[in-house]
N, CA and C atoms as an extended XYZ file, in Angstrom:
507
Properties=species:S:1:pos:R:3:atomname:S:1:resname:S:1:resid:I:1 pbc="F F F"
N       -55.477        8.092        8.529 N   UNK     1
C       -54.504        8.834        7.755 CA  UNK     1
C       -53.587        9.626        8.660 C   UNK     1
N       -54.558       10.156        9.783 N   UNK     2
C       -53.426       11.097       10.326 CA  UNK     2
C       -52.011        9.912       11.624 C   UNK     2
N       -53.001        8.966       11.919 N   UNK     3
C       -52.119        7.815       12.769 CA  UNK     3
C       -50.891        7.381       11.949 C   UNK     3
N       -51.401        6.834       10.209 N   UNK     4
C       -50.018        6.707        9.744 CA  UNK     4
C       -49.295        8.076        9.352 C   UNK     4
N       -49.291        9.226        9.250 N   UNK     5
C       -48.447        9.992        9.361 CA  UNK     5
C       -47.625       10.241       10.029 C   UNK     5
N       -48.009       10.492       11.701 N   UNK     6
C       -47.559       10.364       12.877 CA  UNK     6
C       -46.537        9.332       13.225 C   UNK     6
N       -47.095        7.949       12.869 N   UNK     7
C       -45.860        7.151       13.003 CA  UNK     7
C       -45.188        7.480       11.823 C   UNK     7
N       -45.448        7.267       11.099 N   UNK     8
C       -44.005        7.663        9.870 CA  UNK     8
C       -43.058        8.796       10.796 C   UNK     8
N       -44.208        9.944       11.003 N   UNK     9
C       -42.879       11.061       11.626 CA  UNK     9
C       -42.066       10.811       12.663 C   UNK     9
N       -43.056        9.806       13.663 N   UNK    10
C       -41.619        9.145       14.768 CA  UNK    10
C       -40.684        8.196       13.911 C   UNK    10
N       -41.350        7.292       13.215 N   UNK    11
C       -40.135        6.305       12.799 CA  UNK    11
C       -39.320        6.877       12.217 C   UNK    11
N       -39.196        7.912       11.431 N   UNK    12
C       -38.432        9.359       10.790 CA  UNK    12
C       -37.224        9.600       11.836 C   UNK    12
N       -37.911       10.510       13.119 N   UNK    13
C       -36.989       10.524       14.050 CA  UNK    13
C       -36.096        9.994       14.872 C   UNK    13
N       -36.723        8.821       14.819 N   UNK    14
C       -35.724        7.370       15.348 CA  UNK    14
C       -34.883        6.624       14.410 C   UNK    14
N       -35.030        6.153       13.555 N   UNK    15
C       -34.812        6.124       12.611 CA  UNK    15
C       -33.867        6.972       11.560 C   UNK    15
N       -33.901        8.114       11.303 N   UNK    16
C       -33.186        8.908       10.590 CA  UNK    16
C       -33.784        8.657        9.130 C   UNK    16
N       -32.433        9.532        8.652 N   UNK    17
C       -33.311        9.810        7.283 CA  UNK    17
C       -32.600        8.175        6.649 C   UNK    17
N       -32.100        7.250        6.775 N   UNK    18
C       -31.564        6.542        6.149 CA  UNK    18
C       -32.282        4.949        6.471 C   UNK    18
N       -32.916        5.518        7.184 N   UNK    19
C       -33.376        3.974        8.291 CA  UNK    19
C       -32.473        3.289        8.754 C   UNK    19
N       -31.747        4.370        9.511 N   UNK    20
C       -30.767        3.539       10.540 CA  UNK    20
C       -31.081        3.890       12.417 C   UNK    20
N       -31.369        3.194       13.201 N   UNK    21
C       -31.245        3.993       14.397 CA  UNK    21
C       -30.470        4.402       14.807 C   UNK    21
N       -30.643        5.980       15.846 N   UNK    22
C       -29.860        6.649       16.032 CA  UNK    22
C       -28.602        6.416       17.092 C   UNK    22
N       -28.793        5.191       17.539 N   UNK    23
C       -27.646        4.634       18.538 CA  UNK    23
C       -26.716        3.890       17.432 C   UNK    23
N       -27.161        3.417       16.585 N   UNK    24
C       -26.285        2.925       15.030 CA  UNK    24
C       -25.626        4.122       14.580 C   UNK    24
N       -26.051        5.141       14.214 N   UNK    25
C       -25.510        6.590       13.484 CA  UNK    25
C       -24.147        6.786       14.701 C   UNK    25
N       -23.976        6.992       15.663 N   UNK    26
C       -22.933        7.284       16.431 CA  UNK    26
C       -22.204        5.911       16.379 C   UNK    26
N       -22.430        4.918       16.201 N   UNK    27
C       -21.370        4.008       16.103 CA  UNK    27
C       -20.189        3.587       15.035 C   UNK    27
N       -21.227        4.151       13.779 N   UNK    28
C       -20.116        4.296       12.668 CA  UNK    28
C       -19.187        5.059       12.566 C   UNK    28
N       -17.823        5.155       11.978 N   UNK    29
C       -16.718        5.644       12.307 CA  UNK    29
C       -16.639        6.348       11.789 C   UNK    29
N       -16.490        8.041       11.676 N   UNK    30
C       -16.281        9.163       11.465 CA  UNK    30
C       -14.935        9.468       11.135 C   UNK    30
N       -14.775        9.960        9.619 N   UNK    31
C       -13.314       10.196        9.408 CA  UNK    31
C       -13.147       11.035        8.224 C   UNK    31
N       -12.271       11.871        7.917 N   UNK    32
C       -11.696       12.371        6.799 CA  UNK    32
C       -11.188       11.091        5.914 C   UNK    32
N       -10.823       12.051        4.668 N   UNK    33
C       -10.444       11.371        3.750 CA  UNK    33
C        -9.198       10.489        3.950 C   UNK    33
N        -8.154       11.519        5.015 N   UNK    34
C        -6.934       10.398        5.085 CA  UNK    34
C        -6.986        9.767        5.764 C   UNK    34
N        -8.175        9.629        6.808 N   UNK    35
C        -8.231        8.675        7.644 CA  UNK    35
C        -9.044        6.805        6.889 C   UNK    35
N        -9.651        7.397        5.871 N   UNK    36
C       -10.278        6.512        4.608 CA  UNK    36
C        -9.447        5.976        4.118 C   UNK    36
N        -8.648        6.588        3.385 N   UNK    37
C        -7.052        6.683        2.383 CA  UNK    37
C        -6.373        5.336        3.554 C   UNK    37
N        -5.930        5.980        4.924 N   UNK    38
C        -5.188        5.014        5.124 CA  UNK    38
C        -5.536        3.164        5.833 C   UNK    38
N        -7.129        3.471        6.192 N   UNK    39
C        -7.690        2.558        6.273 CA  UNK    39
C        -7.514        1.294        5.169 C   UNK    39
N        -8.391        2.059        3.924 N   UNK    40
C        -8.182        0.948        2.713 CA  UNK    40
C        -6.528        0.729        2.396 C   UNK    40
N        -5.561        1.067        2.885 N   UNK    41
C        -4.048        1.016        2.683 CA  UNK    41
C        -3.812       -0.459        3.473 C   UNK    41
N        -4.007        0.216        4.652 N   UNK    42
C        -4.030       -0.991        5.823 CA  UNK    42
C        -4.709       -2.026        5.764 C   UNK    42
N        -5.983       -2.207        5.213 N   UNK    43
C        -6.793       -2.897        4.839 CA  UNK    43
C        -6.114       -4.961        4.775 C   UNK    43
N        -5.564       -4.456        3.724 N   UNK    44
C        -4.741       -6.011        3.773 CA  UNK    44
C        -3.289       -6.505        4.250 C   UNK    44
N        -3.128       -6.194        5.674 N   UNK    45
C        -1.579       -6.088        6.287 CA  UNK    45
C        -0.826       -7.382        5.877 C   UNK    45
N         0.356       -6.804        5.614 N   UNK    46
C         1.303       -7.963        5.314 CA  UNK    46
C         1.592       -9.038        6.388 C   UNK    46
N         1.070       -8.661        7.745 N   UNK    47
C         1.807       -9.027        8.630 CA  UNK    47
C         0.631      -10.858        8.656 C   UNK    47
N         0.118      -10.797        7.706 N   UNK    48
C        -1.055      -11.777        8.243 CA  UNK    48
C        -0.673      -12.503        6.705 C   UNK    48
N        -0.061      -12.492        6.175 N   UNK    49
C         0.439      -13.339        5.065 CA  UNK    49
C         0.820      -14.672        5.216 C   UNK    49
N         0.502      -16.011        5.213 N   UNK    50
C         1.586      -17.136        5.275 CA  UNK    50
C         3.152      -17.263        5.585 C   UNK    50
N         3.554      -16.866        4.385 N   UNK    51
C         5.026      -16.558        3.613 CA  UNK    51
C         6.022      -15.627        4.580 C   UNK    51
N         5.126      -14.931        5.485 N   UNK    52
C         5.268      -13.510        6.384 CA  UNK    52
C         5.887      -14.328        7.981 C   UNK    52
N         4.676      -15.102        8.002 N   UNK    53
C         4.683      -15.682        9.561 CA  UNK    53
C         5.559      -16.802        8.906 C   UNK    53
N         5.725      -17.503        8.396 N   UNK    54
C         6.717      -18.188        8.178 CA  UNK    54
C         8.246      -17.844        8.127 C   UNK    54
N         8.355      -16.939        7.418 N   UNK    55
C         9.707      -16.139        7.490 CA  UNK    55
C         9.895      -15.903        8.744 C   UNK    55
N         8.954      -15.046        9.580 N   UNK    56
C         9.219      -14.860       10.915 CA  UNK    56
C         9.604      -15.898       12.162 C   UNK    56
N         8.834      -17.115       11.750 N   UNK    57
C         9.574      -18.136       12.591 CA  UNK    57
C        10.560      -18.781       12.291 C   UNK    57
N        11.073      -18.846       10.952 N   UNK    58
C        12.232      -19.297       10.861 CA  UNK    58
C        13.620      -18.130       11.462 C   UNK    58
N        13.180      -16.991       11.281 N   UNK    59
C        13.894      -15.946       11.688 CA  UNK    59
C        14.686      -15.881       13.320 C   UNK    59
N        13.205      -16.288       13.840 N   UNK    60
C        13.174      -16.268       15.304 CA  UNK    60
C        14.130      -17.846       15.515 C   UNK    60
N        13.976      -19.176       15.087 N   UNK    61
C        14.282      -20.034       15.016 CA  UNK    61
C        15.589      -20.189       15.240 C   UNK    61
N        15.916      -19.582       13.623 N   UNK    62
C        17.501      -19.517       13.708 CA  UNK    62
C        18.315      -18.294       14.416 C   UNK    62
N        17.227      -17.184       15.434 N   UNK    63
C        18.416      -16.703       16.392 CA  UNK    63
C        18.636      -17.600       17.354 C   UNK    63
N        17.633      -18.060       18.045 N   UNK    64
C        17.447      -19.217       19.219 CA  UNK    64
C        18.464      -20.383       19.074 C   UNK    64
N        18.916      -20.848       17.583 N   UNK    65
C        19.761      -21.848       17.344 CA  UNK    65
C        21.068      -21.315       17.220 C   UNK    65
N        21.442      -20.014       16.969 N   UNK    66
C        22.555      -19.719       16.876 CA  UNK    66
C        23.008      -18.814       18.268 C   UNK    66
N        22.071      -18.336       18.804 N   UNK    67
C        22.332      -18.206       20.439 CA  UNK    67
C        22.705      -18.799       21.302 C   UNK    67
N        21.999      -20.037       20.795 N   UNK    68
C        22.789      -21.844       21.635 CA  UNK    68
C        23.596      -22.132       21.111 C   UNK    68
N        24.696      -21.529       19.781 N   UNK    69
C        25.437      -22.767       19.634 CA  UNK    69
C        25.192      -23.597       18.753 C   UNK    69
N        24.164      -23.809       18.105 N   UNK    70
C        23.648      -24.904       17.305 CA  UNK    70
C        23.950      -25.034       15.912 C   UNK    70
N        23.371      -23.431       15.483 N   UNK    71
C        23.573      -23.512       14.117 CA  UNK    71
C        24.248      -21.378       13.488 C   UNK    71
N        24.814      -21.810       12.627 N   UNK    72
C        25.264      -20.390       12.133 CA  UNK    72
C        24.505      -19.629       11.830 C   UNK    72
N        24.251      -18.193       12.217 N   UNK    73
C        23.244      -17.563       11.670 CA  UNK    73
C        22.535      -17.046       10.976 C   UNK    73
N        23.020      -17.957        9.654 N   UNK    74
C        22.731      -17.961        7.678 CA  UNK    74
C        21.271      -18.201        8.026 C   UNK    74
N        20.535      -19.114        9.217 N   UNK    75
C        18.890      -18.882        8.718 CA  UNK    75
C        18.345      -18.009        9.154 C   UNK    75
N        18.722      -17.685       10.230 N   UNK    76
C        18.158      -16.040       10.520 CA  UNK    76
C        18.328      -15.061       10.038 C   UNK    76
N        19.693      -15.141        8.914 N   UNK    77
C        19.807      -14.196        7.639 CA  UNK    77
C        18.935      -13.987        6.902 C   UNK    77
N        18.594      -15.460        6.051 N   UNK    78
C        17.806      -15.618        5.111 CA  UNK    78
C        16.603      -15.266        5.733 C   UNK    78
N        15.657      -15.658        6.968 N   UNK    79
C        14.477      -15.307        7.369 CA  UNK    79
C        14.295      -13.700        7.112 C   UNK    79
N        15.309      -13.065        7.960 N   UNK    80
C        15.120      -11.811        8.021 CA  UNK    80
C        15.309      -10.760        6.406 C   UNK    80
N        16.098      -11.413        5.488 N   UNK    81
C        16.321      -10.789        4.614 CA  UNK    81
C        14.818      -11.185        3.560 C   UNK    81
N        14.231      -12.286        3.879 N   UNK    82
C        12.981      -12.733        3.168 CA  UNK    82
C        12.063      -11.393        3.839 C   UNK    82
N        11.738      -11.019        5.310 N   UNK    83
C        10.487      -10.237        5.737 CA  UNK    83
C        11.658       -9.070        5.455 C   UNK    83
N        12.102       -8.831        5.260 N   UNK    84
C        12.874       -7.142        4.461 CA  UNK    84
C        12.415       -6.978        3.320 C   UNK    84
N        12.418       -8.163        1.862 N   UNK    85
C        12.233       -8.442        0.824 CA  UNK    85
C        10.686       -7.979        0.731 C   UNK    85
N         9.848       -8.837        1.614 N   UNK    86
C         8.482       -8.851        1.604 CA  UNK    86
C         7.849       -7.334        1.915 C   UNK    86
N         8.062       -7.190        3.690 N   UNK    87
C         7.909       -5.225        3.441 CA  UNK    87
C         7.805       -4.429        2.173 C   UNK    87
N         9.059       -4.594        1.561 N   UNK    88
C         9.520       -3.755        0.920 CA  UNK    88
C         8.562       -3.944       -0.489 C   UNK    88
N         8.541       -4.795       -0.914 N   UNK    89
C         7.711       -5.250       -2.145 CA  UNK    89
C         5.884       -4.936       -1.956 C   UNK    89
N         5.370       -5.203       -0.472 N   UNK    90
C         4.253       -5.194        0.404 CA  UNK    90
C         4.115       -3.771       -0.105 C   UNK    90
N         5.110       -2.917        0.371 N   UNK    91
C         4.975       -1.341        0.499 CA  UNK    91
C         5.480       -0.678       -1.379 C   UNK    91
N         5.578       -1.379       -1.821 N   UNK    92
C         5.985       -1.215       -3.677 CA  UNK    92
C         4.564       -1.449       -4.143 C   UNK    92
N         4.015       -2.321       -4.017 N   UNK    93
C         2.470       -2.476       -4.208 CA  UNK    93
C         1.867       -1.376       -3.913 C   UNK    93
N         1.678       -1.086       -2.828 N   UNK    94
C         0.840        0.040       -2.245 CA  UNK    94
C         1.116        1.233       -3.199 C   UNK    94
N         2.542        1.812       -2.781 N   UNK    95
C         2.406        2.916       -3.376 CA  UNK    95
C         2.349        3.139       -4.902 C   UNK    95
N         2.757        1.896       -5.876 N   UNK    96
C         2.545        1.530       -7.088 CA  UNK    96
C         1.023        2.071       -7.745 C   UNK    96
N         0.049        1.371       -6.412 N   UNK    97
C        -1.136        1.729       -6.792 CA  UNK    97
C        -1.608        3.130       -6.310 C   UNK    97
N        -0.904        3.678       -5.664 N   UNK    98
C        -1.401        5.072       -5.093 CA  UNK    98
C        -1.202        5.860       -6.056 C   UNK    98
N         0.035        5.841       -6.818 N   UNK    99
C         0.778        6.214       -7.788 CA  UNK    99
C         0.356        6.145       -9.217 C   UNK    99
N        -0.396        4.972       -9.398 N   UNK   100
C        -1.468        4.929      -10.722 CA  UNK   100
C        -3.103        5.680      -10.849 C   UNK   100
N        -3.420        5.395       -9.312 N   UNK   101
C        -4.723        6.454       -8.759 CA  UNK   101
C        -4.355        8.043       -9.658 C   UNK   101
N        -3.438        8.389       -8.811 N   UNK   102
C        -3.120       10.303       -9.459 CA  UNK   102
C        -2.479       10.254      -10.068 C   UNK   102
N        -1.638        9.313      -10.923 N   UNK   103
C        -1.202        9.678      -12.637 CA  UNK   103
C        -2.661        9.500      -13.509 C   UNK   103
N        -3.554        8.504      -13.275 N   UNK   104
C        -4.389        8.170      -13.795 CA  UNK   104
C        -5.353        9.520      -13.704 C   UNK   104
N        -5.761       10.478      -12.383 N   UNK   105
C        -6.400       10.926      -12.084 CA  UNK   105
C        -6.227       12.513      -12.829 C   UNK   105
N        -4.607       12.863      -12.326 N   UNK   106
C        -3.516       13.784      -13.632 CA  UNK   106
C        -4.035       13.824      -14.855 C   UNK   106
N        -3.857       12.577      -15.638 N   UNK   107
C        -3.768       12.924      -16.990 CA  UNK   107
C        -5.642       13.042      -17.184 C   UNK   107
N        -6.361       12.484      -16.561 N   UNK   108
C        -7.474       12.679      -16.875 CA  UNK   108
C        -8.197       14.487      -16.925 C   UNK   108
N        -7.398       14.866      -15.689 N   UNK   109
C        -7.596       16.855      -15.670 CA  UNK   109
C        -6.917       17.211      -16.626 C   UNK   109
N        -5.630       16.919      -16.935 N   UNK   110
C        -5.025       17.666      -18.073 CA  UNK   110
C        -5.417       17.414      -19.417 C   UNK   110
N        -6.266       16.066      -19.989 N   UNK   111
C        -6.824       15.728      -20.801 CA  UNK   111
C        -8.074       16.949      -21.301 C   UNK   111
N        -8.944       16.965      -19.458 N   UNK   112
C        -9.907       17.909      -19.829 CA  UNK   112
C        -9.519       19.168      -20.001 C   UNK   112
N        -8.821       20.077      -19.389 N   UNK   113
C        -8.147       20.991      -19.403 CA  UNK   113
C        -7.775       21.421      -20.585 C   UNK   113
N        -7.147       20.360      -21.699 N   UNK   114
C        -6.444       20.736      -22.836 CA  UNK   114
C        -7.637       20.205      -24.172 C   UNK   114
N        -8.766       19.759      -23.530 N   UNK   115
C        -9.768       19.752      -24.403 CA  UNK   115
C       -10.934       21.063      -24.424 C   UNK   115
N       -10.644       21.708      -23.065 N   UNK   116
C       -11.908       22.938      -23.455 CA  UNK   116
C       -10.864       24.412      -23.661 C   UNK   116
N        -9.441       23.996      -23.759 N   UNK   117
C        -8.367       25.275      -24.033 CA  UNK   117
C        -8.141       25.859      -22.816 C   UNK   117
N        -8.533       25.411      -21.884 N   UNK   118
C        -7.623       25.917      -20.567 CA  UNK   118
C        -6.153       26.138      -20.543 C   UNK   118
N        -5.603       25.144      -21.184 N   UNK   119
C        -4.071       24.987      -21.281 CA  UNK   119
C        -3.798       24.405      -22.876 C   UNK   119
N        -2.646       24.940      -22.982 N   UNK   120
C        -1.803       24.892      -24.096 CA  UNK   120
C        -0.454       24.186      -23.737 C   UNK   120
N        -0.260       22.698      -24.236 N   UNK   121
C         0.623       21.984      -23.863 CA  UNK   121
C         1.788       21.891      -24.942 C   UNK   121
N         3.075       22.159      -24.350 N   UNK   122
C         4.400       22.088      -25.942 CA  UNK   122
C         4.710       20.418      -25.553 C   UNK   122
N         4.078       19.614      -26.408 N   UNK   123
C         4.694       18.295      -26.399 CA  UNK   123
C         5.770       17.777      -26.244 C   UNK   123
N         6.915       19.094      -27.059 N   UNK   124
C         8.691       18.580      -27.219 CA  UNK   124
C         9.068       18.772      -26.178 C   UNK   124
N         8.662       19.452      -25.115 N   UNK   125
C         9.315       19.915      -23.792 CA  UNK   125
C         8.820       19.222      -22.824 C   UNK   125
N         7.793       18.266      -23.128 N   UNK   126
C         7.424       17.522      -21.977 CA  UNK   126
C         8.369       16.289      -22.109 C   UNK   126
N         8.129       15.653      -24.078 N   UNK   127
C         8.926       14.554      -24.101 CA  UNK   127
C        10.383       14.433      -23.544 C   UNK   127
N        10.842       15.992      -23.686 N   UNK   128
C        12.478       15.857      -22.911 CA  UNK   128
C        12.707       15.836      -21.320 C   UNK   128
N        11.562       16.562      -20.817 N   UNK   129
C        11.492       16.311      -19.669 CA  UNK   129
C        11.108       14.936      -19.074 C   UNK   129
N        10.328       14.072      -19.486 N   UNK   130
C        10.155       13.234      -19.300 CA  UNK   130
C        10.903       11.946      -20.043 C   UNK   130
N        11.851       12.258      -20.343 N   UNK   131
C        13.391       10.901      -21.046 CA  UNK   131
C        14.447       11.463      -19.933 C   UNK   131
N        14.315       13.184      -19.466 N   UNK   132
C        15.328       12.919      -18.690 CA  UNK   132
C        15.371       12.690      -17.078 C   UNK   132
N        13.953       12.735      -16.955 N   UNK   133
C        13.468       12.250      -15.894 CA  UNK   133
C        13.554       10.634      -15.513 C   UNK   133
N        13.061       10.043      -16.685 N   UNK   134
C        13.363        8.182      -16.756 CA  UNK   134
C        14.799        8.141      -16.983 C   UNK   134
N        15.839        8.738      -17.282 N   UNK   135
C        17.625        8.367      -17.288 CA  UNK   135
C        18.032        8.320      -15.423 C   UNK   135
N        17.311        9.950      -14.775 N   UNK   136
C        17.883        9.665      -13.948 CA  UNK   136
C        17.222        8.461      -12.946 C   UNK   136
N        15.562        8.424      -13.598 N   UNK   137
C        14.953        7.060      -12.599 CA  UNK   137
C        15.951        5.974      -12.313 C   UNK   137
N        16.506        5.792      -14.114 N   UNK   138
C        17.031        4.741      -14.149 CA  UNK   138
C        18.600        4.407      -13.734 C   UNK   138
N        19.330        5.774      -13.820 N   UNK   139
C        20.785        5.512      -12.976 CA  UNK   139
C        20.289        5.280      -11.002 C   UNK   139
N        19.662        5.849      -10.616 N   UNK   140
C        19.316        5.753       -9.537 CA  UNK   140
C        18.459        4.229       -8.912 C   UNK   140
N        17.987        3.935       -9.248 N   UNK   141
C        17.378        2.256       -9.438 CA  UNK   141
C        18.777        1.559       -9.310 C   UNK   141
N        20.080        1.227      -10.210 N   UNK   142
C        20.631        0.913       -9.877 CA  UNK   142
C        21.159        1.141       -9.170 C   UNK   142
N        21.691        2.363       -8.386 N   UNK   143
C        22.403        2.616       -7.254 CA  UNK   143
C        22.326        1.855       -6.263 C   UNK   143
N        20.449        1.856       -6.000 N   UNK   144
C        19.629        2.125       -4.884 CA  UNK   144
C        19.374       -0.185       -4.815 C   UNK   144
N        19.665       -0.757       -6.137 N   UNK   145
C        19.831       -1.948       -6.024 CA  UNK   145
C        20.999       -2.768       -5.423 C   UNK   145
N        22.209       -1.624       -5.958 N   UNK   146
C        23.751       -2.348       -5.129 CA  UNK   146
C        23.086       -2.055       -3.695 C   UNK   146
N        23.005       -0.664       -3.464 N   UNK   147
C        22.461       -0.602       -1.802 CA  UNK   147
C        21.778       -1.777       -1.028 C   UNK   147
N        20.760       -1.588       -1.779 N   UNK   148
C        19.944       -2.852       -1.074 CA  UNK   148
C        20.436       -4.171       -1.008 C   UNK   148
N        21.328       -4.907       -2.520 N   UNK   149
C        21.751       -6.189       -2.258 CA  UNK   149
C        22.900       -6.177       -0.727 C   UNK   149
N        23.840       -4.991       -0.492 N   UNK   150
C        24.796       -4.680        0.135 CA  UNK   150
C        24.132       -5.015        1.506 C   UNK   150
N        23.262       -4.239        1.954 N   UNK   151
C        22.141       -4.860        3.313 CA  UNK   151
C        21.223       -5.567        3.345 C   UNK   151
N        21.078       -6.277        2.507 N   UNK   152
C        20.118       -7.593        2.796 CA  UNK   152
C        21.384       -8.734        2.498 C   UNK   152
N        21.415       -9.331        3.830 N   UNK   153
C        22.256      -10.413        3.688 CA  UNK   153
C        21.947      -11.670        2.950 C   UNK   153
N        20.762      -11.724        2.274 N   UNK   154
C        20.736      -12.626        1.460 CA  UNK   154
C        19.747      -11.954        0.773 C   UNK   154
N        20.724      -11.771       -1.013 N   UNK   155
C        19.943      -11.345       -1.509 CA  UNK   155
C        18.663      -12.184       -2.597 C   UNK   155
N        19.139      -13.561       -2.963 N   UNK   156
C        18.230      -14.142       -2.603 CA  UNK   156
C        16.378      -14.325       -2.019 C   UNK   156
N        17.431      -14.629       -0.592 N   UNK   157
C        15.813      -14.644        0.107 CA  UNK   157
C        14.708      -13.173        0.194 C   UNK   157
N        16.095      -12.311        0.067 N   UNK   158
C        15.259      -10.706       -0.285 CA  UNK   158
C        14.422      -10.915       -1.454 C   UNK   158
N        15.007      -11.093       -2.434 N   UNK   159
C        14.390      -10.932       -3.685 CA  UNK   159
C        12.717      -11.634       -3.557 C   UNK   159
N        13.045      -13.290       -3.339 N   UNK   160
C        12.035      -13.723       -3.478 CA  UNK   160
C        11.056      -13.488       -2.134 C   UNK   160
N        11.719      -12.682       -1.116 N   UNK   161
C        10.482      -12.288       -0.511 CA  UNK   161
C         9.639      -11.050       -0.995 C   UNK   161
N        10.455       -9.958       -1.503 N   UNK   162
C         9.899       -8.886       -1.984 CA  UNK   162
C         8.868       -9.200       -3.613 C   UNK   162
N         9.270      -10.514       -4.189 N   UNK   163
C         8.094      -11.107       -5.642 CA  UNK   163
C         6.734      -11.705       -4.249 C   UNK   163
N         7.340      -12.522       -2.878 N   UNK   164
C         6.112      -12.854       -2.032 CA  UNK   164
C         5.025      -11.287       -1.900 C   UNK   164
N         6.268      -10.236       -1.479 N   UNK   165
C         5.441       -9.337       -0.803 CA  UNK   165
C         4.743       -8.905       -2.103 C   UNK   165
N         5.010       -8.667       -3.436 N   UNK   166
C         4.666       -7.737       -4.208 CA  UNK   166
C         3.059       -9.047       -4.731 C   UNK   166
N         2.970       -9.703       -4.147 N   UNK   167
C         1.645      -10.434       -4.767 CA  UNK   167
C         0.836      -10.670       -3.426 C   UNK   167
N         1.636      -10.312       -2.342 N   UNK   168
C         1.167      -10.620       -1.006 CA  UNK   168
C         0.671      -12.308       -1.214 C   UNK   168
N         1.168      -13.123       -0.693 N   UNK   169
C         1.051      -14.439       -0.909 CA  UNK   169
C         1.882      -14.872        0.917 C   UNK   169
C-alpha cells in the first residue's frame, strides 16, 4: 500500500496534474486571448487557396509577358485585380464572423440585463437609431463600391475573386 502510494506521488510529480510530462508542459504554447483570437483568424490563410496561387501565377505571368513585349498587361490586370478581389472578400469573411461573435454575444447581455431589470430599454429610439444608422451604411457601401470598381482594374476579375475569397475556394 505504501509502494503504490509513493509511486502514484512520483508519477504525480512527473507527470503533473494532467498526465502530461513536464518537458511536454513547457512546450505548449502560452498565450493570451489575442494571441488565441488571432491564431484561430490565421488559422485558414488565404494565401494557400488554389484560386489564390493561381491568380498569382497568372499575375506574375502576364508581367513577365508584358515586360518582354509579348502580351498587354490586361492579364496581369485581371490576375492582380482577382488576388485584390480575393483578400478583400478572405478578410469580409473574417471580420463578418468576428462581427456576428459580439453582436451575437451583445444582444445575449442585453437580453439578460433587460430580463433581471438592470436596464430599461426605449425601443423607438433604438429603432431610429438603428434605420439611421443602415441609410448611412447604405449611402456609404455605394461610395466605397464606385471606389473600389475605380481601382481594381478589372472589375470583373475583382468581383469574382472576392465571391472566391468570401468561400475561400
Amino acid at each position: 500500500m505504501i509502494q503504490h502510494a509513493f509511486a502514484h506521488s512520483v508519477r504525480y510529480r512527473l507527470h503533473g496534474r494532467h498526465g502530461k510530462h513536464m518537458s511536454d508542459v513547457a512546450s505548449e504554447p502560452q498565450g493570451g486571448l489575442f494571441t488565441r483570437v488571432l491564431a484561430a483568424i490565421l488559422a485558414d490563410p488565404p494565401w494557400v487557396a488554389k484560386s489564390f496561387l493561381a491568380a498569382g501565377a497568372t499575375t506574375v505571368a502576364g508581367l513577365g509577358a508584358w515586360l518582354n513585349d509579348m502580351l498587354s498587361p490586361a492579364m496581369a490586370r485581371g490576375g492582380a485585380s482577382f488576388i485584390g478581389g480575393f483578400l478583400l472578400g478572405w478578410a469580409l469573411r473574417k471580420a463578418l464572423m468576428i462581427a456576428l461573435v459580439i453582436a451575437a454575444s451583445l444582444a445575449a447581455l442585453i437580453a439578460i440585463l433587460n430580463t433581471t431589470g438592470w436596464i430599461h430599454l426605449d425601443w423607438t429610439l433604438i429603432e431610429a437609431d438603428l434605420s439611421r444608422t443602415f441609410d448611412w451604411v447604405r449611402g456609404n457601401a455605394e461610395g466605397f463600391t464606385a471606389v473600389l470598381t475605380g481601382y481594381l482594374p478589372s472589375a470583373g476579375a475583382g468581383a469574382g475573386g472576392m465571391l472566391f475569397g468570401f468561400r475561400k475556394k
